[in-house]
KOLKOLNU-315494 format. One line per field, with one value per atom (N, C-alpha, C): x, y negated, z; atom name; residue in three letters; residue number from 1; chain. Coordinates in Angstrom, 3 decimals, decimal comma. Layout:
residues N
px	X ...
py	Y ...
pz	Z ...
atomo	CA ...
residuo	ALA ...
num	NUM ...
cadena	A ...
This chain:
residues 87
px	-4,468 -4,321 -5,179 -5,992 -6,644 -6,234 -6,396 -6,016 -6,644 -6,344 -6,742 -7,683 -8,881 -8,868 -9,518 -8,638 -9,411 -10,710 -11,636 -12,520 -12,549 -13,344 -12,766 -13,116 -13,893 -13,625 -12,661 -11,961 -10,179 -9,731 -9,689 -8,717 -8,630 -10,211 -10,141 -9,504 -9,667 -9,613 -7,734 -7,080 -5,590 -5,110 -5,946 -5,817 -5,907 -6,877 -6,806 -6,041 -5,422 -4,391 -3,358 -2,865 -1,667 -1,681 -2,784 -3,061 -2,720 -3,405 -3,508 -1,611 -1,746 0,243 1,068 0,923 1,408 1,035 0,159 0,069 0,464 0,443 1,021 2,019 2,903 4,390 4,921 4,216 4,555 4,320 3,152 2,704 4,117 4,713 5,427 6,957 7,433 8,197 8,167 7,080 6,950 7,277 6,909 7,025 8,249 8,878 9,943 11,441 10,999 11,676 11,366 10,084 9,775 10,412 10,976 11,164 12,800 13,423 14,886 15,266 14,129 14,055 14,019 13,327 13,272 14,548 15,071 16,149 17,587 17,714 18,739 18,193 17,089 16,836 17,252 17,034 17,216 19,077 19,499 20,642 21,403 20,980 21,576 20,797 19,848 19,569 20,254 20,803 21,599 23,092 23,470 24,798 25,001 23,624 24,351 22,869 21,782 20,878 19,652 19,064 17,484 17,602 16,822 17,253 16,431 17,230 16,491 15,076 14,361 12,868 12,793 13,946 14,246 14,529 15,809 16,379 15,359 14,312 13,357 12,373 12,170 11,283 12,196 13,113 14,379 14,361 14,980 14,836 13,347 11,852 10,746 10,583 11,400 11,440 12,258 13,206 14,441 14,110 15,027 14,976 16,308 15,857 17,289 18,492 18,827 20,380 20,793 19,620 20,126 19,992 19,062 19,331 20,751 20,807 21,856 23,242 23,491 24,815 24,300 24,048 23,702 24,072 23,320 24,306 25,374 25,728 27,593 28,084 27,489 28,498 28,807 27,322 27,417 28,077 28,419 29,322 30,976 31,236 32,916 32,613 31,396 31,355 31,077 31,658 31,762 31,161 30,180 29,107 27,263 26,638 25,194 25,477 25,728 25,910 26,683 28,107 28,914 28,368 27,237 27,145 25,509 24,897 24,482 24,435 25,958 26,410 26,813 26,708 26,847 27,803 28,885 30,536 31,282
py	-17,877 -19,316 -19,918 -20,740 -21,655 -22,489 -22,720 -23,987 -24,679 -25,963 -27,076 -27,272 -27,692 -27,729 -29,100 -30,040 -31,539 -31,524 -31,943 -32,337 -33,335 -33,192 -34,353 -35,772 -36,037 -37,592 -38,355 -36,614 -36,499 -36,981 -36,541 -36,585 -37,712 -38,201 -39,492 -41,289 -40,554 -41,934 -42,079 -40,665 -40,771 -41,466 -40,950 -41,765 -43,054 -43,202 -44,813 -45,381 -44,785 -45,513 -45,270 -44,392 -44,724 -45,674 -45,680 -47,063 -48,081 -48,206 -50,159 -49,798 -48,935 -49,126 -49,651 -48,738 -49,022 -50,588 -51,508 -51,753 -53,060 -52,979 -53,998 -53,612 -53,128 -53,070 -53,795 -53,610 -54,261 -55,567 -56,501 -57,533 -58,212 -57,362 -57,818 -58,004 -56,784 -57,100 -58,744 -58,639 -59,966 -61,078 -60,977 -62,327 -62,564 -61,353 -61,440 -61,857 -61,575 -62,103 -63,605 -63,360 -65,607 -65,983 -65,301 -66,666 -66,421 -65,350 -65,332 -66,586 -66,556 -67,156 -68,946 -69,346 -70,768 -70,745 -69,838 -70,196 -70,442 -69,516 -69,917 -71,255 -71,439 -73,122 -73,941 -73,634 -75,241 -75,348 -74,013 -73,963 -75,100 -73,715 -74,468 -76,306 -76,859 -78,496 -79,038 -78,401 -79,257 -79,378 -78,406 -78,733 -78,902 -78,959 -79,180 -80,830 -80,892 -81,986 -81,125 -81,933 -81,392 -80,575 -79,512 -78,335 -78,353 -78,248 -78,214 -77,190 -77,376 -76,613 -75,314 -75,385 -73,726 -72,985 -73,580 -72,682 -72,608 -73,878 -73,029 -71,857 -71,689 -70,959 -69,573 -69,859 -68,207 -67,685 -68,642 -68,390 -67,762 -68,040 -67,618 -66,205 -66,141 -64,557 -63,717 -64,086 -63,450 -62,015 -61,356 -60,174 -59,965 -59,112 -59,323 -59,375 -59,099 -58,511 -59,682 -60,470 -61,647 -62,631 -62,604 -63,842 -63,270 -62,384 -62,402 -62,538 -62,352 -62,726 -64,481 -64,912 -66,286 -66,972 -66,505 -67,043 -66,697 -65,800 -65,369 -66,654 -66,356 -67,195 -68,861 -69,262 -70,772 -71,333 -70,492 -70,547 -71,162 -70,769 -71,200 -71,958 -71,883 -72,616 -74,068 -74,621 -76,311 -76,708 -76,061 -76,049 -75,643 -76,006 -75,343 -73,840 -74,388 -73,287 -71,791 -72,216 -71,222 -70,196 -71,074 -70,271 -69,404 -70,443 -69,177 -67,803 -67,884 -66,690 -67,260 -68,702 -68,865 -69,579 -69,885 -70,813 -69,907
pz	255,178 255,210 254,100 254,715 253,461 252,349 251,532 250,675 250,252 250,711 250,539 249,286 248,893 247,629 247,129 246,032 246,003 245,232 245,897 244,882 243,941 242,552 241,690 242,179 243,060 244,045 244,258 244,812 245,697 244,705 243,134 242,112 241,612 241,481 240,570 241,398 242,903 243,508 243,960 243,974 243,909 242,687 241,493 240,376 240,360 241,126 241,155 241,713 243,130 243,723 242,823 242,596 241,789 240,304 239,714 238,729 239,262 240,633 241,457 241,768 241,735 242,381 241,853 240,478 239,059 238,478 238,280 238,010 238,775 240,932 241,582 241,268 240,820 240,503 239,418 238,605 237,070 237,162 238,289 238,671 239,448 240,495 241,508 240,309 239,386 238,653 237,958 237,658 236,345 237,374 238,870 239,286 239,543 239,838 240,561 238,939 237,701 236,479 236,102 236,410 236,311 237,434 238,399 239,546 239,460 238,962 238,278 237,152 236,163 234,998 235,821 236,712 237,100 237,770 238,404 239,107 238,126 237,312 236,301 235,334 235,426 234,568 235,145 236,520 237,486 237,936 237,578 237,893 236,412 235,439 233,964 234,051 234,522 234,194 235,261 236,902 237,282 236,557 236,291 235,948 234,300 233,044 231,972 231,548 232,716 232,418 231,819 231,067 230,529 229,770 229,842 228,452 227,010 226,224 224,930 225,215 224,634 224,665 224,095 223,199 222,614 223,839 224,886 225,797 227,190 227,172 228,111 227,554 226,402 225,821 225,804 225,424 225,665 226,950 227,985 229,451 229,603 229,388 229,740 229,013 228,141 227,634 227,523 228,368 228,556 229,806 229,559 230,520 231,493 232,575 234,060 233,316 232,449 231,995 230,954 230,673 230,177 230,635 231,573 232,832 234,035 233,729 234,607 234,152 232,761 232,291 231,862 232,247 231,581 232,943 234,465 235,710 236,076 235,340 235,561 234,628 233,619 232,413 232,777 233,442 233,602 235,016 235,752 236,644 236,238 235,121 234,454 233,223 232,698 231,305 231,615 230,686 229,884 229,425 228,564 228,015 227,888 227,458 227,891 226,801 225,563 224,511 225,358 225,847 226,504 227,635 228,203 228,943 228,807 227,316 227,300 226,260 226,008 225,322 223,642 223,482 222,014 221,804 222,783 222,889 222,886
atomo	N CA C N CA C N CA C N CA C N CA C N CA C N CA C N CA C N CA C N CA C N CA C N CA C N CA C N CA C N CA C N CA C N CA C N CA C N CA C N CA C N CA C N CA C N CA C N CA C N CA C N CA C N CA C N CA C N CA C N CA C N CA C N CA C N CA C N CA C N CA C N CA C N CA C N CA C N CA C N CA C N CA C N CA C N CA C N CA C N CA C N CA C N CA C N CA C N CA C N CA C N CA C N CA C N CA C N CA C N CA C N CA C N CA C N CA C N CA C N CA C N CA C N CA C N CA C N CA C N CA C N CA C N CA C N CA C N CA C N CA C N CA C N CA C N CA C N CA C N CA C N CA C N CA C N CA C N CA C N CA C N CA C N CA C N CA C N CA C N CA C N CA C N CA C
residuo	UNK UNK UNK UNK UNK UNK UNK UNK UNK UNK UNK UNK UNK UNK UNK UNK UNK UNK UNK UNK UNK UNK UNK UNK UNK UNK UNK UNK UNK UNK UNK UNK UNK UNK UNK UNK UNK UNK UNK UNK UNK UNK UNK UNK UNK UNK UNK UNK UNK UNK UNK UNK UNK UNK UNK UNK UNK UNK UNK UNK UNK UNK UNK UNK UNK UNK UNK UNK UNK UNK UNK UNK UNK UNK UNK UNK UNK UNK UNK UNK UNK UNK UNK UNK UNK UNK UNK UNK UNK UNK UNK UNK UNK UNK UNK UNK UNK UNK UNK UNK UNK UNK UNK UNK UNK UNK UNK UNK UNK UNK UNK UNK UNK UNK UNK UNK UNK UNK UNK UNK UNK UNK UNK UNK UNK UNK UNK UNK UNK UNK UNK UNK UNK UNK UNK UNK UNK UNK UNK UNK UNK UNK UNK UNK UNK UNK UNK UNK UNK UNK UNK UNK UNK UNK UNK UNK UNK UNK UNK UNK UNK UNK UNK UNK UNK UNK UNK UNK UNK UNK UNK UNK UNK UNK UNK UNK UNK UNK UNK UNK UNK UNK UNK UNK UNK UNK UNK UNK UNK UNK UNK UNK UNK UNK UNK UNK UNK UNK UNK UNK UNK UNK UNK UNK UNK UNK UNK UNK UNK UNK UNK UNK UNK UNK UNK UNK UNK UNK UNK UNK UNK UNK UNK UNK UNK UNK UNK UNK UNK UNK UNK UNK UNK UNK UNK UNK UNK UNK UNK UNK UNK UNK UNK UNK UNK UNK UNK UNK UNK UNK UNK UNK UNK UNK UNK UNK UNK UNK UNK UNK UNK
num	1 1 1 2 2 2 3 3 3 4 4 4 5 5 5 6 6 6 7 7 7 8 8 8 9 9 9 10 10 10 11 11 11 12 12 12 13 13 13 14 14 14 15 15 15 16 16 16 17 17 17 18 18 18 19 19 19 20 20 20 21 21 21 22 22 22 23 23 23 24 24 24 25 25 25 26 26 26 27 27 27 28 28 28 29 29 29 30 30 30 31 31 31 32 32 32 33 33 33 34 34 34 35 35 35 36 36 36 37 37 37 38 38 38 39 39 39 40 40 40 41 41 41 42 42 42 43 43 43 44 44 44 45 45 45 46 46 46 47 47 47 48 48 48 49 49 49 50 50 50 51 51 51 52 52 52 53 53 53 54 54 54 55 55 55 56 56 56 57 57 57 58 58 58 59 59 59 60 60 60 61 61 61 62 62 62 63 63 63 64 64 64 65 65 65 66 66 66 67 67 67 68 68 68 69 69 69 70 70 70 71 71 71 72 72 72 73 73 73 74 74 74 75 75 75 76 76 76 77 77 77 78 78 78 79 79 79 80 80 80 81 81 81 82 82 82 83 83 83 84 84 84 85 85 85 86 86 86 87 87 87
cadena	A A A A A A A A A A A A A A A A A A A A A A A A A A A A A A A A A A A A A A A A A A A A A A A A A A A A A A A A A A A A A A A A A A A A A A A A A A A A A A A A A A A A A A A A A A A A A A A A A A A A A A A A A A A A A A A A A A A A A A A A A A A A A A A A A A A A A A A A A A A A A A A A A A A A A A A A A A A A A A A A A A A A A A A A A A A A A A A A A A A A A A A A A A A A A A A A A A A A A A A A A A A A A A A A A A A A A A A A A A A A A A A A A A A A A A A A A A A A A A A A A A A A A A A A A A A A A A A A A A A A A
């Protein structure tokens, strides 16, 4: 039985696909955390009004696990502070 054998063409251009993969992934991640991040803003300005500029600048650098306890939290909170973790 033969075996297959890659030439370095073979090698370098799998390489490449898996770079462009890697790298649409990390692309598709980021969009998919900015468009988390607008959705909990627009959530938090309907129900607490305009947001201080600190908490859009937090929200734009925030990560899933803190945008996501921040739409749990503002679901029951009274406050903008409460819900986002400082009431």
């Amino acid at each position: 039985m033969k075996k297959k054998i890659k030439s370095i063409a073979d090698a370098l251009r799998e390489g490449d696909k898996a770079r462009a993969r890697a790298e649409f992934e990390e692309r598709l991640a980021a969009s998919e955390l900015r468009g988390r991040a607008s959705t909990v803003s627009k959530q938090l300005r309907l129900k607490f009004g305009p947001l201080p500029d600190a908490v859009s600048e937090r929200l734009a650098h925030a990560d899933v696990t803190e945008l996501d306890g921040i739409a749990e939290r503002l679901l029951f909170a009274d406050t903008l502070d409460t819900a986002l973790g400082a009431g």
